[in-house]
C-alpha positions, 0 to 999 in steps of 0.5 A: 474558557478557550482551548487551542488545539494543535491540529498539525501532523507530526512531523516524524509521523508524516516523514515516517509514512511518507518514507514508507510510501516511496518504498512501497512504490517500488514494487510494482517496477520490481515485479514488471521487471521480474515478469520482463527477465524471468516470464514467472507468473503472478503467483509464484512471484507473490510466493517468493515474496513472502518466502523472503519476508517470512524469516523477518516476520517470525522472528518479529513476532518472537520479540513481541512475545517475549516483551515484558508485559506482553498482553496475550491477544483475545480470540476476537482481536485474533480473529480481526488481525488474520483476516485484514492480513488476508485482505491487505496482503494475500487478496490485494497483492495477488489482484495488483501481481495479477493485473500488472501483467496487463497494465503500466506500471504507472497507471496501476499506481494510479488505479490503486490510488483510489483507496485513499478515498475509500478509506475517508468514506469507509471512516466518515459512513461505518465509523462516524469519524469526521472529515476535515476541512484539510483532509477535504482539500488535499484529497480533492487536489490529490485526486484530480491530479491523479485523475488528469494522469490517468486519463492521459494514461488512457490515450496510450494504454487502451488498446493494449490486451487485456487492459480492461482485464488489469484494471478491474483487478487493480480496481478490486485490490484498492477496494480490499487494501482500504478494507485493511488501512480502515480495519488496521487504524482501528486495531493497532491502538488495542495491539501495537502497530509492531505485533500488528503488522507481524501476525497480519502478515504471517497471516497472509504468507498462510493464505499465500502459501496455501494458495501456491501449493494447491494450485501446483505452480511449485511445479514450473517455477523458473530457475536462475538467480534473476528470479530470486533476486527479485524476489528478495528486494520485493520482499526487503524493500517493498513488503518488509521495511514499508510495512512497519514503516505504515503502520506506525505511521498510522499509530501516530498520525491516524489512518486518514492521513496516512492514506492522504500522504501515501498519494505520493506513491503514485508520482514515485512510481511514475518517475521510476517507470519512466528510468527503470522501464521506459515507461512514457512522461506526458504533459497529463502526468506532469500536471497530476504530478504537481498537484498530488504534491501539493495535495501531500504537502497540504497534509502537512501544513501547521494550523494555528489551531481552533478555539473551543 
């Protein structure tokens, strides 16, 4: 008896990462322009960050709480959530503040774009999952867009301070943000997405904090209402609405094509360095730009479905 198999992307699914993705894009024009008006450091700004998101997070996690038939969470699944909280948003973020200092903001979207292929490979190694035959054209057009623009990128950054130093580190929050993508498929379908995201957050701005006071940077934190301001559309537009955009995201539609559609980001970004900050447009990043969105849409084309 022949089966047909919807293999299509919701539609609201794709939409709502792809929403998600823009808003996500953002952050790092807010924080070069923050480290441009205010001379913070990387730290603090991180910290202001979740100052601002905190008051949305606990108050999340009290509805979750008081829902009817809210299940109580195990000592394991408590254990996963604070941990990939630890890796996605303390350990990534403070590697991406950190690295943004010495590197584009387009060129560190471009970096940071790598994780969507390590999250296919952790998926198809670790947890046997398949790629398939969609997923393995979008990625490669994704990624050789993303590639030509980076290597474009090189001819102007290079020789900038520390450059090496920005992009390990932007290197090393790809590799733990797709620690976290690749954990948080896996644990949202048992959670939530909603409760999920709540405590790996709270999680994170525990990690955050801690980490701020025992540094000492309380002591020098800038003044003026310009640091404040940055802090909270860091936390509103760039952490608190994408974040449960994400992750419900990856409840409908899977972790994989998540991480396909957010390749997006980095032609948002580029754009909004191009207009916020000044930041230059070449031929290289054009011609990455119209592949990484082809390499999206893809993502979102309509199969006839297979036979089984």
């Amino acid at each position: 008896m022949e089966v047909k198999k919807n293999t299509a992307i919701p539609v609201t699914g794709f939409m709502i990462a792809f929403i998600g993705s823009i808003l996500f894009s953002t952050k790092a024009i807010i924080v070069k322009k923050a480290f441009e008006q205010t001379h913070t450091d990387a730290l603090s700004l991180l910290m202001l960050r979740m100052v601002f998101s905190l008051p949305f997070f606990v108050a999340a996690a009290i509805l979750e709480r008081n829902k009817k038939g809210n299940v109580q969470l195990t000592g394991r699944q408590w254990i996963i959530i604070s941990g990939l909280g630890l890796f996605g948003y303390y350990l990534s973020s403070l590697f991406d503040f950190i690295g943004l200092q010495y590197i584009s903001a387009g060129l560190e979207r471009l970096i940071l774009f790598l994780y969507p292929s390590f999250v296919v490979l952790i998926n198809a190694f670790v947890f046997r999952q398949k790629i398939s035959g969609i997923q393995k054209i979008a990625l490669g057009l994704t990624y050789l867009g993303i590639g030509i623009a980076y290597f474009g990128e090189l001819k102007f950054d290079f020789s900038h301070s520390n450059f090496i130093l920005g992009s390990l580190l932007i290197f090393i929050c790809a590799i733990t943000y797709s620690i976290y993508i690749v954990g948080s498929g896996k644990i949202i379908p048992q959670v939530g997405a909603a409760k999920f995201t709540t405590y790996s957050m709270l999680a994170s701005t525990a990690g955050i904090f801690l980490h701020f006071f025992v540094a000492g940077n309380y002591k020098d934190m800038p003044a003026g209402i310009s640091f404040w301001g940055y802090g909270f559309l860091l936390a509103i537009v760039a952490t608190v609405i994408p974040g449960f955009l994400i992750s419900n995201a990856m409840k409908r539609i899977g972790s994989n094509n998540v991480a396909i559609i957010s390749s997006v980001g980095p032609v948002s970004t580029i754009i909004q360095a191009h207009f916020v900050l000044g930041e230059r447009i070449f031929l290289e990043q054009v011609t990455g730009t119209v592949l990484v969105i082809a390499g999206v849409l893809l993502t979102g084309w309509k199969g006839r479905g297979t036979t089984a």
